[in-house]
gemmi code that builds the backbone of each chain (N, CA, C; Angstrom):
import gemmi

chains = {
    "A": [
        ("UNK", (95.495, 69.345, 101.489), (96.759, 69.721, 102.133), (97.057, 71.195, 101.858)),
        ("UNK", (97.522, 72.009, 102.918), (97.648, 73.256, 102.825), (98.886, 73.578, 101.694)),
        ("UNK", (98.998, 74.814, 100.875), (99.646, 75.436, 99.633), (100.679, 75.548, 100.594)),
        ("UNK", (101.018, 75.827, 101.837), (102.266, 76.741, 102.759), (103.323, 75.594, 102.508)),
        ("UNK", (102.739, 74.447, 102.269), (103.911, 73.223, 102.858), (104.723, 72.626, 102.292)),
        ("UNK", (104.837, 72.424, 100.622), (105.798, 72.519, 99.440), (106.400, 73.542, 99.694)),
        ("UNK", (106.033, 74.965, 99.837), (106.829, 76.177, 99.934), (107.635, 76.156, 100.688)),
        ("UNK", (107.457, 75.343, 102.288), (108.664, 75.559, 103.629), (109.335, 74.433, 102.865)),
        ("UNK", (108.552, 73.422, 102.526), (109.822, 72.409, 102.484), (111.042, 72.886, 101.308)),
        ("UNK", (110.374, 73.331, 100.551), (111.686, 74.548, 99.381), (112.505, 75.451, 100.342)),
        ("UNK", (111.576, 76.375, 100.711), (112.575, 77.370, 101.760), (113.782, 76.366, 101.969)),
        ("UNK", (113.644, 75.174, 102.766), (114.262, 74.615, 103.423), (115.208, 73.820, 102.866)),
        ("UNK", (114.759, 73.520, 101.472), (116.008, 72.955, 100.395), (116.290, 74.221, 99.823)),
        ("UNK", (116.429, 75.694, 100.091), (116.578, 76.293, 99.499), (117.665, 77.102, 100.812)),
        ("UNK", (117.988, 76.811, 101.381), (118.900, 77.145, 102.860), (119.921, 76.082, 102.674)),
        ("UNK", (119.597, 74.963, 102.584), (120.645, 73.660, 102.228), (121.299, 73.545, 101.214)),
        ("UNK", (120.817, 73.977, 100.039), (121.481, 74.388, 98.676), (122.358, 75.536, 99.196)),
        ("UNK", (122.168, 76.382, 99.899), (122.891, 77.973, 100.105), (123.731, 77.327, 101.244)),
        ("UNK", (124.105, 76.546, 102.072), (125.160, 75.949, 102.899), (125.630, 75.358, 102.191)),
        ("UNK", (125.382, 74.654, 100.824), (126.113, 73.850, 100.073), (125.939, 72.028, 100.435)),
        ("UNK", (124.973, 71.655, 101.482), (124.612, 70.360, 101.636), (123.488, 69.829, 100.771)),
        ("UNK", (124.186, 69.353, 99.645), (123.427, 68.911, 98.236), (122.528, 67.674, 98.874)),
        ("UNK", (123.200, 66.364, 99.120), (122.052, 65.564, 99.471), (121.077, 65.884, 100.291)),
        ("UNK", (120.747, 67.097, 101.318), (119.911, 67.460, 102.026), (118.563, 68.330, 100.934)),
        ("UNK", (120.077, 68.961, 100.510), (119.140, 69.815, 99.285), (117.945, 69.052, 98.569)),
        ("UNK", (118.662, 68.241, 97.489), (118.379, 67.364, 96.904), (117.113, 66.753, 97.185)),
        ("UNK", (117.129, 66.256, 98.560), (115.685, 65.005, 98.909), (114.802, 66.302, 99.748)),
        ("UNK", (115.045, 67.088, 99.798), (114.001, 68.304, 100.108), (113.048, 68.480, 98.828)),
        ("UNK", (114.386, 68.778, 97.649), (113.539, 69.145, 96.405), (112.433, 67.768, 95.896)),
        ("UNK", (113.427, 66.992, 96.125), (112.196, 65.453, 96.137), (110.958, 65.475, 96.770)),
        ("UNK", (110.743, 65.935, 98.130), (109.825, 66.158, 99.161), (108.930, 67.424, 98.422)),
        ("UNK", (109.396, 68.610, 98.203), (108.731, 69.654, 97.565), (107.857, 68.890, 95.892)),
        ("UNK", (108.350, 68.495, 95.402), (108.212, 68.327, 94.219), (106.934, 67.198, 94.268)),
        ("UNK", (106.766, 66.181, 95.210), (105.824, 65.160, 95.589), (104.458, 66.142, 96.301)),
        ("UNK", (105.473, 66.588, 97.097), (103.776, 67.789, 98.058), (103.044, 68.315, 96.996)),
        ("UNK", (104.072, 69.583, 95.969), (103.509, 69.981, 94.850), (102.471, 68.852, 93.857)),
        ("UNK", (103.079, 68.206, 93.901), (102.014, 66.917, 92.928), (100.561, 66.516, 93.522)),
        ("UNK", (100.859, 66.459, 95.029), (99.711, 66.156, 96.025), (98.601, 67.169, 96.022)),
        ("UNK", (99.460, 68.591, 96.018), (98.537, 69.644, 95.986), (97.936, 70.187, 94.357)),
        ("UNK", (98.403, 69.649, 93.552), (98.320, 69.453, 92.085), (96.909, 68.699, 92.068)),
        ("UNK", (96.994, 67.895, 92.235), (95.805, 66.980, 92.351), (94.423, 67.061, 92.116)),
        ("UNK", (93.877, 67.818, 92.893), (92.403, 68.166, 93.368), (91.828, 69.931, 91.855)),
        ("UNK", (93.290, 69.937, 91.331), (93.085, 70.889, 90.769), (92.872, 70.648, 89.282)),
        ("UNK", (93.701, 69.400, 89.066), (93.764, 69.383, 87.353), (93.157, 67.417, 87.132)),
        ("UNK", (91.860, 67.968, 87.630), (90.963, 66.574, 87.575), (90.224, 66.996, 86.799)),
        ("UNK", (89.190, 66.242, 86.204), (88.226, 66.592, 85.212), (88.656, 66.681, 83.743)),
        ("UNK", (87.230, 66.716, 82.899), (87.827, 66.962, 81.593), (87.985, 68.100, 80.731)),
        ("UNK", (88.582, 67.940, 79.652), (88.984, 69.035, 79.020), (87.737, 69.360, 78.448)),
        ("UNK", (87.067, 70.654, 78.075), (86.076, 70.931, 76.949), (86.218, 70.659, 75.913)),
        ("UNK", (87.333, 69.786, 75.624), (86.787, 69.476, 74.260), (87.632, 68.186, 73.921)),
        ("UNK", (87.527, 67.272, 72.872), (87.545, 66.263, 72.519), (89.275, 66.126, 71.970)),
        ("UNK", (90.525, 65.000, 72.270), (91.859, 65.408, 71.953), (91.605, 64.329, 70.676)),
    ],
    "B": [
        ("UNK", (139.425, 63.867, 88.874), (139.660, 65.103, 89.661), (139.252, 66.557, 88.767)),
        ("UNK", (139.188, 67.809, 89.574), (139.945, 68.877, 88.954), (140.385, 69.540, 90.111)),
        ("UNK", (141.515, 69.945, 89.374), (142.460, 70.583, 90.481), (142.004, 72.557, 89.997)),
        ("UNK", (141.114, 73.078, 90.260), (141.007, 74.107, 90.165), (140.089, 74.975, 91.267)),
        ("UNK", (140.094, 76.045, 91.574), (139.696, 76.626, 92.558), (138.125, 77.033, 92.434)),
        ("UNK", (138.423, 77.504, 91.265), (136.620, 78.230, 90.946), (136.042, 77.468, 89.449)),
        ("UNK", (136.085, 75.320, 89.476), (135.476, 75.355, 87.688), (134.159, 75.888, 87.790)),
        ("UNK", (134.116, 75.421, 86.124), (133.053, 76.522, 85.501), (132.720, 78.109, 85.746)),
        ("UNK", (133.487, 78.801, 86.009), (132.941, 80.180, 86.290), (131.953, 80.915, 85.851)),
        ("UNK", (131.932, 80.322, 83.983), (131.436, 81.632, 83.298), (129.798, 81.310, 83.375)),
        ("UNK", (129.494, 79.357, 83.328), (128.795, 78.872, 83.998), (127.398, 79.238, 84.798)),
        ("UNK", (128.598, 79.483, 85.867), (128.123, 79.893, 87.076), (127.726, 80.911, 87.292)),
        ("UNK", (128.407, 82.038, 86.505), (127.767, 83.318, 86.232), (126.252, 83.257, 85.116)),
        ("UNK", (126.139, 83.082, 84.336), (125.180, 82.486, 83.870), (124.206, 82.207, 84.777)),
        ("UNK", (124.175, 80.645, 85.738), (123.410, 80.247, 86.227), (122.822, 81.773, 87.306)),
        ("UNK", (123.892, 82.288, 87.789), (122.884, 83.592, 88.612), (122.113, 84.232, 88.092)),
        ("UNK", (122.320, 84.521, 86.556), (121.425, 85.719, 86.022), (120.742, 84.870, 85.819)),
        ("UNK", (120.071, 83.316, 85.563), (119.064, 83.097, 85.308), (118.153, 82.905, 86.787)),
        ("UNK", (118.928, 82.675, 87.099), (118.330, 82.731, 88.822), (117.616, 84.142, 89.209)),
        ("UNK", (118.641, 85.101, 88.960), (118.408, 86.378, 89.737), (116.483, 86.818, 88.543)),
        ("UNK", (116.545, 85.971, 87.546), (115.748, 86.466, 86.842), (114.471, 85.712, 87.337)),
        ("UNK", (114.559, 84.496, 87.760), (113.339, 83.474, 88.239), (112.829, 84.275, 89.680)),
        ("UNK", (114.389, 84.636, 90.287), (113.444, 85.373, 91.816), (112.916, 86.574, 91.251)),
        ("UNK", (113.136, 86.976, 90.524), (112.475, 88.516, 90.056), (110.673, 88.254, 89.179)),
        ("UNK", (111.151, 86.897, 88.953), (109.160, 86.617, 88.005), (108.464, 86.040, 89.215)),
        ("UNK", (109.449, 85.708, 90.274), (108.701, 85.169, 91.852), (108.013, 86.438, 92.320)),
        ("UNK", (108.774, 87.067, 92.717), (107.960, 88.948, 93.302), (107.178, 89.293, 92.343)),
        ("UNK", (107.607, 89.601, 90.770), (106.910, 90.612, 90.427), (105.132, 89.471, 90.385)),
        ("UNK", (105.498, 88.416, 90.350), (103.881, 87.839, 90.060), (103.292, 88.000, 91.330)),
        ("UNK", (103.952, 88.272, 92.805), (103.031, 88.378, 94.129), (102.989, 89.883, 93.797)),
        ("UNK", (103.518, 90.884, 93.513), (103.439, 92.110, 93.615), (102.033, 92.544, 92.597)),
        ("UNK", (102.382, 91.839, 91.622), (100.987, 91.913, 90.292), (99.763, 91.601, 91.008)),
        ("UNK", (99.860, 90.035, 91.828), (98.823, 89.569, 92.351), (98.130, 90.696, 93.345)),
        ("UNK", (99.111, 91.073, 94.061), (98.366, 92.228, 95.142), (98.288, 93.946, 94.481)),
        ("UNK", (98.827, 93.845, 93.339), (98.375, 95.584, 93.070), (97.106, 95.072, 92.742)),
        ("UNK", (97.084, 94.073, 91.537), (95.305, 93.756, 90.460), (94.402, 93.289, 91.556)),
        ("UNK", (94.330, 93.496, 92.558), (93.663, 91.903, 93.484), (93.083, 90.832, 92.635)),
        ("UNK", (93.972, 90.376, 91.939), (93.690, 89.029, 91.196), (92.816, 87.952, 91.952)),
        ("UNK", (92.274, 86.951, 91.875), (91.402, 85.998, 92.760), (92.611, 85.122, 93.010)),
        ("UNK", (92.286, 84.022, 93.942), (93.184, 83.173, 94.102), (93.022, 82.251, 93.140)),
        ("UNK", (94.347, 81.645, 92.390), (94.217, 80.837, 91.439), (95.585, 80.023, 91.481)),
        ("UNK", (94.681, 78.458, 92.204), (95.726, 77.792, 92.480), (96.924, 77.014, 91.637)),
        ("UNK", (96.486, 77.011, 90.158), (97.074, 76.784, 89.285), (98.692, 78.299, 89.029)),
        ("UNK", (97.957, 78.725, 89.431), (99.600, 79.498, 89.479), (100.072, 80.019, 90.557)),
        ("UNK", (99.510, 79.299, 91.840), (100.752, 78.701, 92.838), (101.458, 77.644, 92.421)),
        ("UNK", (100.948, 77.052, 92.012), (101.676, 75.679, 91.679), (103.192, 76.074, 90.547)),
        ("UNK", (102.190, 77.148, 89.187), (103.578, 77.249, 88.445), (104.459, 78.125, 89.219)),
        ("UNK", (104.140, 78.480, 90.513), (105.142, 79.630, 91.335), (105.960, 78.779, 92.035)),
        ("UNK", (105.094, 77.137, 92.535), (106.087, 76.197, 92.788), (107.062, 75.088, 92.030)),
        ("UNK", (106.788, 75.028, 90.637), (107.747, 74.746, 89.834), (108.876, 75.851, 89.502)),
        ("UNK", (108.229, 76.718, 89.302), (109.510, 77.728, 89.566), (110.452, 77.661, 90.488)),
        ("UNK", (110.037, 77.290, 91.539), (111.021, 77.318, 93.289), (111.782, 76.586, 92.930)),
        ("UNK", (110.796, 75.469, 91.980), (111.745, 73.574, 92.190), (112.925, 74.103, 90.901)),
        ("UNK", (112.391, 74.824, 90.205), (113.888, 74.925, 88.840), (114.888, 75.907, 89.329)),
        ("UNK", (114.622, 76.821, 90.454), (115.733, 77.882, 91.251), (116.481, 76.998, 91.468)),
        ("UNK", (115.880, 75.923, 92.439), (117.060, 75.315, 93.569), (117.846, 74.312, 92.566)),
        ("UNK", (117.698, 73.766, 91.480), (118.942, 73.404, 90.479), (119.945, 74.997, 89.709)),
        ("UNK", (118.878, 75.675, 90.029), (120.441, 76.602, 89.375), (120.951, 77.250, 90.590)),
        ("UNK", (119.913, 77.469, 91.966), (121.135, 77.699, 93.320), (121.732, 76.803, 93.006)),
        ("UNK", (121.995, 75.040, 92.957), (123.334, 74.356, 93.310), (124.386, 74.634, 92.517)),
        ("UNK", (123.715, 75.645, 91.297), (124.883, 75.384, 90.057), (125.791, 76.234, 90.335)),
        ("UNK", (124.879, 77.451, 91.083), (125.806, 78.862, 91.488), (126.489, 78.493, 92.820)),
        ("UNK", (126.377, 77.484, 93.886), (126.383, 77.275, 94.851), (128.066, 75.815, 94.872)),
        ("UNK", (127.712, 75.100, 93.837), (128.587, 73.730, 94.064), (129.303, 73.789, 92.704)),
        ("UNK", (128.961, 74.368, 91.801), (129.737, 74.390, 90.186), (128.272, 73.512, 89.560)),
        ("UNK", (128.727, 74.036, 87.948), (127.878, 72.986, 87.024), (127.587, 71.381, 87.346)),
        ("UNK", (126.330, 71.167, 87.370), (126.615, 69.393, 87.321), (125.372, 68.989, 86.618)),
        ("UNK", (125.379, 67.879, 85.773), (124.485, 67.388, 85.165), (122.781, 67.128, 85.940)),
        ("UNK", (122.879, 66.889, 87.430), (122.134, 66.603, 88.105), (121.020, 68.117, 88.580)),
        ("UNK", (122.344, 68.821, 88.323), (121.567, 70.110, 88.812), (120.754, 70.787, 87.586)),
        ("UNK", (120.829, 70.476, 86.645), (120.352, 70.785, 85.267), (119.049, 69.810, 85.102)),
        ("UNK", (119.236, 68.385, 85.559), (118.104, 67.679, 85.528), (116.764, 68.002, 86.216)),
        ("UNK", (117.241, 68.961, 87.262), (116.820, 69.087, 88.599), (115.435, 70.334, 87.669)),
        ("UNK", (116.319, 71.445, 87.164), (115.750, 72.468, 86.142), (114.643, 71.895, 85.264)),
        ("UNK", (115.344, 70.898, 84.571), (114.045, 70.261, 83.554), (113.128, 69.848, 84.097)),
        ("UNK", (113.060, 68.988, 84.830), (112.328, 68.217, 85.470), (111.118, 69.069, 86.390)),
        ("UNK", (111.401, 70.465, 86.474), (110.543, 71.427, 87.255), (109.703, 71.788, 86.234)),
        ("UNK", (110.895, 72.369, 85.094), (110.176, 72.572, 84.025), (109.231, 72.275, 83.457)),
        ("UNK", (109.352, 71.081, 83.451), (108.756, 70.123, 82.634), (106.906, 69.862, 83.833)),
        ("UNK", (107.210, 69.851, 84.764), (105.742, 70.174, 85.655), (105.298, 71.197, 85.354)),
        ("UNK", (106.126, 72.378, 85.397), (105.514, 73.675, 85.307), (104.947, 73.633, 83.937)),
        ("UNK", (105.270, 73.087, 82.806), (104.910, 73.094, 81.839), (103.232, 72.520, 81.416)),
        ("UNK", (103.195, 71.489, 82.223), (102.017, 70.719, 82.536), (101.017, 71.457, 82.916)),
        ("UNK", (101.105, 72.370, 84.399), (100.455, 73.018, 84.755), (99.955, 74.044, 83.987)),
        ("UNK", (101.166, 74.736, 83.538), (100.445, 75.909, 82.566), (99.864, 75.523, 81.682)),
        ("UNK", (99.942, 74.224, 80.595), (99.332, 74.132, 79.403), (97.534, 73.586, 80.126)),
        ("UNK", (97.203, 72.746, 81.328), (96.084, 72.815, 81.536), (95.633, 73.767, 81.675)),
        ("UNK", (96.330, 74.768, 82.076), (94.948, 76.239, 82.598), (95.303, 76.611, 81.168)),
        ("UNK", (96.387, 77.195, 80.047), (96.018, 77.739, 79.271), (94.892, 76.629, 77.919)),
        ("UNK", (95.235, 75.271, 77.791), (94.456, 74.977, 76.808), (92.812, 75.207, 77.222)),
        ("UNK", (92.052, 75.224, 78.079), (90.682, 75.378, 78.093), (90.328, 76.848, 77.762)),
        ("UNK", (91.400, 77.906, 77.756), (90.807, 79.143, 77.626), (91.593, 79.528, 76.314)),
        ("UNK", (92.284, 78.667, 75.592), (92.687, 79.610, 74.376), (91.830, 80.392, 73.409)),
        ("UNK", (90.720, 79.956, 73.622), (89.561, 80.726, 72.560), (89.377, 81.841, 73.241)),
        ("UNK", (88.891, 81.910, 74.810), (88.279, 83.489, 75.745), (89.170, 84.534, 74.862)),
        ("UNK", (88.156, 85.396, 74.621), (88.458, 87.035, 74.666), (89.467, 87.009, 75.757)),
        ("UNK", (91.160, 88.012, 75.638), (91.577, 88.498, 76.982), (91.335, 89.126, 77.639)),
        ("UNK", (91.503, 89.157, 79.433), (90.870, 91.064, 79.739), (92.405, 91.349, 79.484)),
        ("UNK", (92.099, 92.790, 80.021), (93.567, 93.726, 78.989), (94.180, 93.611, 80.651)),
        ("UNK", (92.991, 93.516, 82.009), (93.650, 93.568, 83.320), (94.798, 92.485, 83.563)),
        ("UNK", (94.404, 91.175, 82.879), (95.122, 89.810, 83.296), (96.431, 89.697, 81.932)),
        ("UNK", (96.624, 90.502, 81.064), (97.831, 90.579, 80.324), (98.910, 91.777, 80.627)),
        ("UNK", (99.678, 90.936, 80.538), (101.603, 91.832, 80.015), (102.558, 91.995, 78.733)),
        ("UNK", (102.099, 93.165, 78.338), (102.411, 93.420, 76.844), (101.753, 92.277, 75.208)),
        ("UNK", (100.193, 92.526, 76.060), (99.265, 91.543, 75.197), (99.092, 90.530, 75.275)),
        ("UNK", (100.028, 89.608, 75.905), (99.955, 88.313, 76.410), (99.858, 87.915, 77.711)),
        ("UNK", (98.544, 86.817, 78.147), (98.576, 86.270, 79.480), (99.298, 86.040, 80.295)),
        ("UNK", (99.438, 86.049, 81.617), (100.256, 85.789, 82.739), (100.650, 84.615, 82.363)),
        ("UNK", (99.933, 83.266, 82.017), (100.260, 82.374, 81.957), (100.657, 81.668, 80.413)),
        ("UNK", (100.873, 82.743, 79.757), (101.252, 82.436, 78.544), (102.903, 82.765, 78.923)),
        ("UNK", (103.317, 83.938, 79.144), (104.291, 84.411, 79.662), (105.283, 83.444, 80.544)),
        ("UNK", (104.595, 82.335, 81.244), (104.579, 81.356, 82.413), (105.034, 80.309, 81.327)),
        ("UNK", (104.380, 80.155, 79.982), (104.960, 78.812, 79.311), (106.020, 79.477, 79.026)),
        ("UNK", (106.234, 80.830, 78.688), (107.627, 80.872, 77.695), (108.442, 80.809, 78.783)),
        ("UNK", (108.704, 81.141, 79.813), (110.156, 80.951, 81.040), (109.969, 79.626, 81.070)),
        ("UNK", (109.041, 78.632, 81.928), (109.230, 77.265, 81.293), (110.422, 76.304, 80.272)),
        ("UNK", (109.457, 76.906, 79.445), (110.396, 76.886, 77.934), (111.735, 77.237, 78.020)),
        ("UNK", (112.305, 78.522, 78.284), (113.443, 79.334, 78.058), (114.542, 78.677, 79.185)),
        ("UNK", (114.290, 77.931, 80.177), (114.908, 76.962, 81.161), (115.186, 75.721, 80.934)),
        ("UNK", (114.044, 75.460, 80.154), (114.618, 73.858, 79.511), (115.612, 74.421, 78.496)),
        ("UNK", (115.640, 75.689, 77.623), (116.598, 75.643, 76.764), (117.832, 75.810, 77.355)),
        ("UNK", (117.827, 76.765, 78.119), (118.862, 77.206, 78.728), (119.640, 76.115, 79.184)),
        ("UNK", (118.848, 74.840, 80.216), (119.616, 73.407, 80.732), (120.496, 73.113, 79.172)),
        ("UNK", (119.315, 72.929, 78.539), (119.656, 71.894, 77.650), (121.070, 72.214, 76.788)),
        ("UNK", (121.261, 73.895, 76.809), (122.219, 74.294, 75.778), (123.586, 74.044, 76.875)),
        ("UNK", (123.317, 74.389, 78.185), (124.231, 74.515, 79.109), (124.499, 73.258, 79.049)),
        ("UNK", (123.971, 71.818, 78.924), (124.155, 70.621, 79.170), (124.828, 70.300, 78.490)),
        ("UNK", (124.785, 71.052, 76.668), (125.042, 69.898, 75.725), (126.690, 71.201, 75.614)),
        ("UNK", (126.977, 72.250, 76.132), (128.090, 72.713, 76.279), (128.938, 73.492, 76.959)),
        ("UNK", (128.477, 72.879, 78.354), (129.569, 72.943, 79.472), (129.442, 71.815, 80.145)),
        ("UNK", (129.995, 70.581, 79.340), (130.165, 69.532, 79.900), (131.587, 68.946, 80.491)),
        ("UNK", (132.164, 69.967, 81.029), (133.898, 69.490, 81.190), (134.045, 69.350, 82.464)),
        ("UNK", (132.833, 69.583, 83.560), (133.446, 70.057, 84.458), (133.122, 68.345, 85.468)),
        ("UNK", (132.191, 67.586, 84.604), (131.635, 66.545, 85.172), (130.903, 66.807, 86.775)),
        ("UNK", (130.624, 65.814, 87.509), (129.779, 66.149, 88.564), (130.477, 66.075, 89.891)),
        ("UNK", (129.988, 66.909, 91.027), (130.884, 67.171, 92.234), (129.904, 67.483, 93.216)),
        ("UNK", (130.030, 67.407, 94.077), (129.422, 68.417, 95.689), (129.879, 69.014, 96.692)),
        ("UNK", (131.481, 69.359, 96.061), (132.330, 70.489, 96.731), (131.771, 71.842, 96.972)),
        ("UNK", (131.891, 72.405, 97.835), (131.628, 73.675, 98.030), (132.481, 74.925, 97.339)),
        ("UNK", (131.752, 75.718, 97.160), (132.813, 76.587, 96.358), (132.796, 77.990, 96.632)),
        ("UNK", (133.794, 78.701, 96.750), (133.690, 79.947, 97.074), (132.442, 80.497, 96.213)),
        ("UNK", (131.701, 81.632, 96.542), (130.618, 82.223, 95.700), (130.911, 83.705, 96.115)),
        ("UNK", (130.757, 84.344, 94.612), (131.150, 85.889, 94.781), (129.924, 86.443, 95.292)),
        ("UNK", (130.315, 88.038, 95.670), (129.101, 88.385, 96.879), (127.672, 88.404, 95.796)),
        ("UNK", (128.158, 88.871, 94.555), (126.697, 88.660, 93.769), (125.877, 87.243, 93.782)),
        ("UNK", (126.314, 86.443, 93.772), (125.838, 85.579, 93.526), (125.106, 84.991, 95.111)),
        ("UNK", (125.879, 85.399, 96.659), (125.219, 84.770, 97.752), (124.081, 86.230, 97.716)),
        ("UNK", (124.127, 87.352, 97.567), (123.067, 88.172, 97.108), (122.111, 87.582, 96.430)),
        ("UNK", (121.977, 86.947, 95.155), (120.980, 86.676, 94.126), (120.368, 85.258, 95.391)),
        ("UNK", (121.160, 84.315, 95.940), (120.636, 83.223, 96.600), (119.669, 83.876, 97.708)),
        ("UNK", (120.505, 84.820, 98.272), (119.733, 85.528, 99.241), (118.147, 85.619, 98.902)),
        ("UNK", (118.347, 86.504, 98.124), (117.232, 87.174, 97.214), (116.082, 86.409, 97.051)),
        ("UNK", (116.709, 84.786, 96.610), (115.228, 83.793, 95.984), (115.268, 83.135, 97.541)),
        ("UNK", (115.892, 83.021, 98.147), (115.435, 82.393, 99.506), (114.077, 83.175, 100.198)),
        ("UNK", (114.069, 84.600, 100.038), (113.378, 85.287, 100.704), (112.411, 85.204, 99.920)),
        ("UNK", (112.226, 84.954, 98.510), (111.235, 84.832, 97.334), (110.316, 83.888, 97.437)),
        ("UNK", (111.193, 82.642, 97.842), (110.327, 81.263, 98.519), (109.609, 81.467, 99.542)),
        ("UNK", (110.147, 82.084, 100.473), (109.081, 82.356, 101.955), (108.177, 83.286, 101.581)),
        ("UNK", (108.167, 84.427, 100.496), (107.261, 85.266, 100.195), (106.438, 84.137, 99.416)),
        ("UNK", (106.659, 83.448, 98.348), (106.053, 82.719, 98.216), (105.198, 81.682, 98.902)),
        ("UNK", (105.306, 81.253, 100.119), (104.619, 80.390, 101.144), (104.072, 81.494, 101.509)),
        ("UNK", (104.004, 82.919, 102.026), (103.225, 83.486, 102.523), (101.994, 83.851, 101.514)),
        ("UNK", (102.597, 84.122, 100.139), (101.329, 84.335, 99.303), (100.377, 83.098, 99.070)),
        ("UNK", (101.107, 81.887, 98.914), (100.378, 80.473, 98.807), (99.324, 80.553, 100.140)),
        ("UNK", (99.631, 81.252, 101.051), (98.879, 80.792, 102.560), (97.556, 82.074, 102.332)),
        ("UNK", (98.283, 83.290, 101.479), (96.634, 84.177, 101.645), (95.969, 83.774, 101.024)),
        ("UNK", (96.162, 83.338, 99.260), (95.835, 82.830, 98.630), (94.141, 81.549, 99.039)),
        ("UNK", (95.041, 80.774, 99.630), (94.829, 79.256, 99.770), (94.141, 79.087, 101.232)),
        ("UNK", (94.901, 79.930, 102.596), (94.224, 79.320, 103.520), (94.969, 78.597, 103.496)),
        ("UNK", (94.570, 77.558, 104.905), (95.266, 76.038, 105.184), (94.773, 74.940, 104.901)),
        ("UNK", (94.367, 74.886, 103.817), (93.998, 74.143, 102.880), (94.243, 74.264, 101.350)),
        ("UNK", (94.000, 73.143, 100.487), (94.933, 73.352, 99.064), (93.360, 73.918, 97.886)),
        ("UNK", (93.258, 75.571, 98.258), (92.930, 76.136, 97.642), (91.226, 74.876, 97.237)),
        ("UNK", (91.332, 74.533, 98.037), (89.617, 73.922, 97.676), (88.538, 74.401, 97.479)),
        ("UNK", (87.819, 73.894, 96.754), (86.059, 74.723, 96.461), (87.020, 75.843, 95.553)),
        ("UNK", (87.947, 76.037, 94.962), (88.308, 77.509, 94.282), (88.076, 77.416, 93.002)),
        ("UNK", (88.066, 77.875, 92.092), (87.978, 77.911, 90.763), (89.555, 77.563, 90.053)),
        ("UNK", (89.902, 76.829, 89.516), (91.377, 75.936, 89.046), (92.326, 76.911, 88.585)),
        ("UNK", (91.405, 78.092, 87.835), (92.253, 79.669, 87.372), (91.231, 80.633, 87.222)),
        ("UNK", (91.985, 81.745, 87.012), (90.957, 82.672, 86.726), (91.293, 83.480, 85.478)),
        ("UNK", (90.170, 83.799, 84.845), (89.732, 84.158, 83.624), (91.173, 85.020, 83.308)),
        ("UNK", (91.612, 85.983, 84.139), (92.107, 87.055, 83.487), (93.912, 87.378, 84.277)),
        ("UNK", (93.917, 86.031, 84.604), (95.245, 85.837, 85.632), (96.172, 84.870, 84.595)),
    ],
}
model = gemmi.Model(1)
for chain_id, residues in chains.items():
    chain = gemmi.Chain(chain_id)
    for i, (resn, *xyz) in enumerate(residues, 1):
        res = gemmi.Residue()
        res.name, res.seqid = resn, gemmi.SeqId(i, " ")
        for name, pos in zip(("N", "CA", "C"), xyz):
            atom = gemmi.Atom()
            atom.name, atom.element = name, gemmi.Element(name[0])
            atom.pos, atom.b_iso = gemmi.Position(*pos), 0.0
            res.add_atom(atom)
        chain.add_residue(res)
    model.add_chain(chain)
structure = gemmi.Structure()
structure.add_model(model)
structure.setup_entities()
């Protein structure tokens, strides 16, 4: 999944926070915060070099 | 109820300068990225997008007054961003630094745990004492500094999607290397 698309969906809770419509805000940042995790993913797989 | 025009003020002032300070580590890390031509390293898009996610709890704080939710909102970014940075920094704590990928001796992403850090404190101190104002989603007048500083990280976020997109392409930074040595 492309990096651009957590970012609009912030922009976009980040325009809704600045009108002051919190529940819009709010489940944007929910939406951002899940994409981010999605795009998280593919990056922090594998193991550590060394033994915990 | 509260019957008052502007609660929490001092708050709220607060919450901007920490704001005005998160959009300012938003630029200066795309501005760093494009003076050094750093490689793309998707691990700190990501802490550039926990960052976004801990702005938009202190926009609501500067935006609607203090509320417990909007502080949760902070940690809870935090607390990813925290994740992220400690994977890219624990595999390289041993590397030699280059002197290109540090700021005043310490890594980009060392630098990256301490704001982290300094946001959860900040919630946490703000939580455990400005608790009077309880929780709301009134709108509230905002002085011009403060729709300035919102201004400011709004445009920080879209700079941010534009750097995530040179970065990355339209795709999530695949086939890339997770960080880079000196970023």
């Amino acid at each position: 999944m492309a990096m651009i698309w957590p970012f609009l969906a912030g922009a976009l809770a980040v325009w809704y926070g600045i009108v002051g419509r919190r529940p819009a805000c709010f489940m944007l940042w929910l939406l951002t915060f899940v994409l981010l995790a999605i795009s998280a993913r593919p990056h922090l797989y594998g193991a550590l070099p060394f033994a915990l | 109820m509260i019957f008052v025009n502007n609660p929490g003020h001092g708050s709220r002032v607060l919450n901007t300068l920490v704001l005005l300070a998160v959009t300012g580590v938003l630029f200066f890390t795309l501005v760093w990225q494009a003076l050094f031509r750093v490689p793309a390293c998707p691990l700190c898009v990501l802490q550039r997008g926990a960052l976004v996610l801990a702005g938009m709890g202190l926009l609501l704080n500067v935006r609607l007054g203090p509320s417990p939710l909007h502080y949760a909102m902070v940690i809870g970014a935090a607390l990813a961003g925290l994740a992220v940075t400690g994977w890219q920094i624990v595999p390289q704590a041993a590397a030699a630094p280059d002197e290109a990928g540090t700021l005043l001796g310490l890594r980009l992403y060392t630098w990256a745990l301490m704001a982290f850090l300094g946001l959860m404190l900040f919630s946490l101190l703000m939580l455990a004492l400005d608790r009077k104002w309880g929780d709301n989603a009134l709108k509230r007048p905002v002085a011009l500094a403060g729709a300035v500083v919102m201004g400011l990280f709004l445009i920080a976020v879209l700079a941010s999607a534009v750097g995530a997109t040179l970065d990355c392409g339209f795709d999530a930074c695949a086939g890339m290397a997770a960080y880079h040595p000196a970023s």
